[in-house]
C-alpha positions in Angstrom: 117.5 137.6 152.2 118.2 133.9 152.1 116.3 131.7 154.4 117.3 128.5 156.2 115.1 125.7 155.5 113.1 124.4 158.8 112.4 121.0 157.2 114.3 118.9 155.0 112.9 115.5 153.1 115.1 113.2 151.3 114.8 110.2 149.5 111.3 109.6 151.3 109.5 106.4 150.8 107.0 105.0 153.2 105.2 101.2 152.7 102.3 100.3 155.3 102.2 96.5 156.1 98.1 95.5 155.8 96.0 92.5 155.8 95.7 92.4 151.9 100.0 93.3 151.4 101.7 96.0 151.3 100.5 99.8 150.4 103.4 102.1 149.0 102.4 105.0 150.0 105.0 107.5 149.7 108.1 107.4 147.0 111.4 109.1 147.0 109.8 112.3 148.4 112.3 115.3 147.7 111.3 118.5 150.0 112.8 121.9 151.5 111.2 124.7 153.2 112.5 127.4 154.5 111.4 129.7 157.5 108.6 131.6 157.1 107.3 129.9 154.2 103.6 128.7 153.5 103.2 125.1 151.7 100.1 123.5 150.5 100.2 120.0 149.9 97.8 119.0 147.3 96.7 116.0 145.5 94.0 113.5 144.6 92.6 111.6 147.5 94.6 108.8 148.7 97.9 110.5 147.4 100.0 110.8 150.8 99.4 114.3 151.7 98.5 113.4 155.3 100.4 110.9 155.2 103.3 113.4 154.7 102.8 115.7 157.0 102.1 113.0 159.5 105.5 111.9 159.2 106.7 115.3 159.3 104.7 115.4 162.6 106.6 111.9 163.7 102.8 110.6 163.7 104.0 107.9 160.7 107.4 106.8 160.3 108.7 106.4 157.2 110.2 103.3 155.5 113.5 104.7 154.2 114.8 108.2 153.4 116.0 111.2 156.0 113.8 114.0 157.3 114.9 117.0 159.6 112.9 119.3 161.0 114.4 122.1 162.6 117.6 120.7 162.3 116.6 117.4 164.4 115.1 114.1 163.6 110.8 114.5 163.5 110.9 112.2 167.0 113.4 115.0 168.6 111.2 118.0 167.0 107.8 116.7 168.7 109.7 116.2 171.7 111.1 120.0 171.9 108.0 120.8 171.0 108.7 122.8 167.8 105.1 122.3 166.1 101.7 122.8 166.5 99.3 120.1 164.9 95.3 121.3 163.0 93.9 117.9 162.5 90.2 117.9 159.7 88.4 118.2 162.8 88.5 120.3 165.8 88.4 117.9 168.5 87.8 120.0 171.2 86.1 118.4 174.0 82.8 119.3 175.0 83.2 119.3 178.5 85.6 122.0 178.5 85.5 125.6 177.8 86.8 127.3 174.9 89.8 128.8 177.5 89.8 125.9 178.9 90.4 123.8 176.1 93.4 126.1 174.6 94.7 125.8 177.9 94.8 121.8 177.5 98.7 121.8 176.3 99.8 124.6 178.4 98.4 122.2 181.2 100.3 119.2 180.1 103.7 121.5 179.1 103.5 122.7 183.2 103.0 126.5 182.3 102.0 128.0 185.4 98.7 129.6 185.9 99.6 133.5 184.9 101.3 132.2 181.7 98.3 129.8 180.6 95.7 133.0 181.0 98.3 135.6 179.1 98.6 133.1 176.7 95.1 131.9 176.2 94.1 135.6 175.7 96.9 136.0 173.3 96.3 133.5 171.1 92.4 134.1 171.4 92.7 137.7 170.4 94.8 136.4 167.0 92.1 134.2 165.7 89.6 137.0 166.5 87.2 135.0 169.5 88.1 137.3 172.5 84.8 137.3 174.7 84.3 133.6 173.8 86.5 132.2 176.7 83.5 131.3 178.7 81.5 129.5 176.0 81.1 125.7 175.3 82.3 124.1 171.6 78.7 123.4 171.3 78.2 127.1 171.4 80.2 128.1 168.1 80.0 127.7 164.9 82.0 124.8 162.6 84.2 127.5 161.4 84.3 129.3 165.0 85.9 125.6 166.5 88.2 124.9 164.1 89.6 128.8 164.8 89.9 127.9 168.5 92.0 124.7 167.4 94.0 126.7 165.8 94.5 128.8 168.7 95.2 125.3 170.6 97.8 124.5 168.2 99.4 128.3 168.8 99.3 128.3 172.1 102.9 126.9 173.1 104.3 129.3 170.4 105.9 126.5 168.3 107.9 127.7 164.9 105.6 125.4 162.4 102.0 124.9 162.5 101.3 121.4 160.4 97.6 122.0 159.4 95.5 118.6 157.8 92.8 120.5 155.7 91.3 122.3 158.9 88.6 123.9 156.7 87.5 120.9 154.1 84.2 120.7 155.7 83.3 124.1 155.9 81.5 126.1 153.4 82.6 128.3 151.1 81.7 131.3 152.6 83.2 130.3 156.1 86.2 128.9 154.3 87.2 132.2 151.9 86.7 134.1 155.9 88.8 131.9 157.3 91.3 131.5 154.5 91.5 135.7 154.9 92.0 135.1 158.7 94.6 132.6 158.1 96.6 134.7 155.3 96.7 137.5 158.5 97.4 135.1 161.3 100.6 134.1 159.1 101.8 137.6 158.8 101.5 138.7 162.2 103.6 135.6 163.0 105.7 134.3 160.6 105.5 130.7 161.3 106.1 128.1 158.7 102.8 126.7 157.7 102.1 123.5 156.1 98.9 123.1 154.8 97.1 119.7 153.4 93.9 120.8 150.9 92.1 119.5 148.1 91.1 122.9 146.8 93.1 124.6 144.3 91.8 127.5 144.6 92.5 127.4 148.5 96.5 126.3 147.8 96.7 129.1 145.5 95.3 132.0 147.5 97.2 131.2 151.0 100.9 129.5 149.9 104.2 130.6 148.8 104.8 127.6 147.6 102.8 124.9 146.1 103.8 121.2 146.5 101.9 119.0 143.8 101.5 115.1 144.5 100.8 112.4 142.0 98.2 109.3 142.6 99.9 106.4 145.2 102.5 106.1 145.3 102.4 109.3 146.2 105.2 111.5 144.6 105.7 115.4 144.2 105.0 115.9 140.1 105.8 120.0 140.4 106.5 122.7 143.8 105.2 126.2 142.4 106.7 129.2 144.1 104.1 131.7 143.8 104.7 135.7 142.3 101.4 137.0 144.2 101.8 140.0 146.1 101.8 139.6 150.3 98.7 141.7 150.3 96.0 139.6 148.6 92.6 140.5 148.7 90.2 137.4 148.4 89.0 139.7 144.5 92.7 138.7 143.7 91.5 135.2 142.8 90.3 136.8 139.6 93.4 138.1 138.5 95.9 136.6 135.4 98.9 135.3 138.2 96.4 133.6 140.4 94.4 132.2 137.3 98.0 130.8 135.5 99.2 129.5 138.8 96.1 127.2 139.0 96.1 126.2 135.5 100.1 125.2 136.5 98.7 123.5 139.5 95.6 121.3 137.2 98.2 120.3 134.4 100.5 118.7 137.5 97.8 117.0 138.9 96.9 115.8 135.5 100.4 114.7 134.7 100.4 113.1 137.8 97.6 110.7 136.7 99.5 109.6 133.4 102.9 109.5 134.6 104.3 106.2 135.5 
């Protein structure tokens, strides 16, 4: 079946004007993804992969070049509300509830009061912390919060959820459990995902696709579509595919530090 592509990057470059001159950032950034797919961005630290997806998320703008997403310019696909955002952390606030603070956009988006409680529970129930409307943030777990962001981000039912490596400070027991839960969520709703990480191993496991960035400037050195089955068992990180993919995935970010 041939998919339409949801976002479209061309010719991306994007230059921040500091104190100390200018840092190139981003150059000539070439990108599609189609519906339904999962993307991880991944790269050393400093490459652009938030920077990316923050203009993606018309949280940056870009310097030069032409982005769509869903057809429209970034600016006009935040303002149609067509994506929900995971930032590193949670930031929920403490004050509120875990219903409470799901509720937050719905609020804001002037969903009426039946809506914000079907949905709520809805998206609750999907990241698996039905019972735990009544509880403070303070109350869960690292792992636990960043699920109910995730449930924030879900909330408004947007097409793509744009997701800034939600688990990096997690361990690596919570993170293979939420990786799982993840992998799930994304088949039970078929949104386009993109996914910042540092973790290799993480990109591998949960994407489609795999979008490899060079050193700053950052530039994409390789995209990997990935042959692993649907169905993939956390054991499958064992397996011949998921161990050749990863070696594809060190030799571009290796190539990436010696290219010029």
């Amino acid at each position: 079946m041939i998919q339409s592509n949801v976002i479209n990057v061309s010719g991306l470059d994007l230059t921040f004007e500091t104190n100390d001159g200018p840092v190139h950032a981003l150059k000539n950034v070439n990108l599609e993804i189609s519906k339904g797919d999962f993307v991880s961005f991944i790269g050393p630290s400093g490459c652009g992969k938030t920077t990316l997806l923050r203009v993606l998320a018309d949280l940056d703008e870009p310097t030069s070049g032409k982005v769509n997403v869903n057809g429209v310019s970034p600016r006009e696909a935040r303002e149609s509300r067509s994506y929900g955002y995971v930032f590193q952390a949670a930031g929920l606030y403490p004050w509120r509830t875990i219903a409470a603070n799901v509720k937050l956009p719905l609020e804001i988006m002037g969903y009426s009061k039946a809506e914000q409680i079907e949905r709520v529970e809805r998206v609750l129930n999907l990241v698996e912390l039905s019972g735990f409307e009544k509880k403070f943030p303070w109350q869960l777990s690292g792992g636990m919060q960043q699920r109910v962001s995730i449930a924030r981000a879900l909330a408004f039912d947007a097409d793509i959820l744009f997701m800034d490596e939600p688990f990096g400070a997690l361990d690596e027991i919570v993170r293979d459990h939420l990786n799982e839960q993840l992998l799930k969520l994304w088949k039970s709703t078929n949104k386009t995902i993109c996914f910042v990480t540092h973790s290799i191993p993480e990109a591998v496991y949960l994407s489609t696709r795999i979008v490899v960035m060079s050193p700053r400037p950052g530039r994409i050195i390789d995209v990997i579509d990935s042959n692993l089955p649907n169905e993939r068992p956390l054991e499958i990180r064992d397996s011949k595919e998921f161990i050749e993919i990863s070696q594809r995935v060190r030799e571009g970010l290796r190539a990436g530090h010696t290219d010029d």
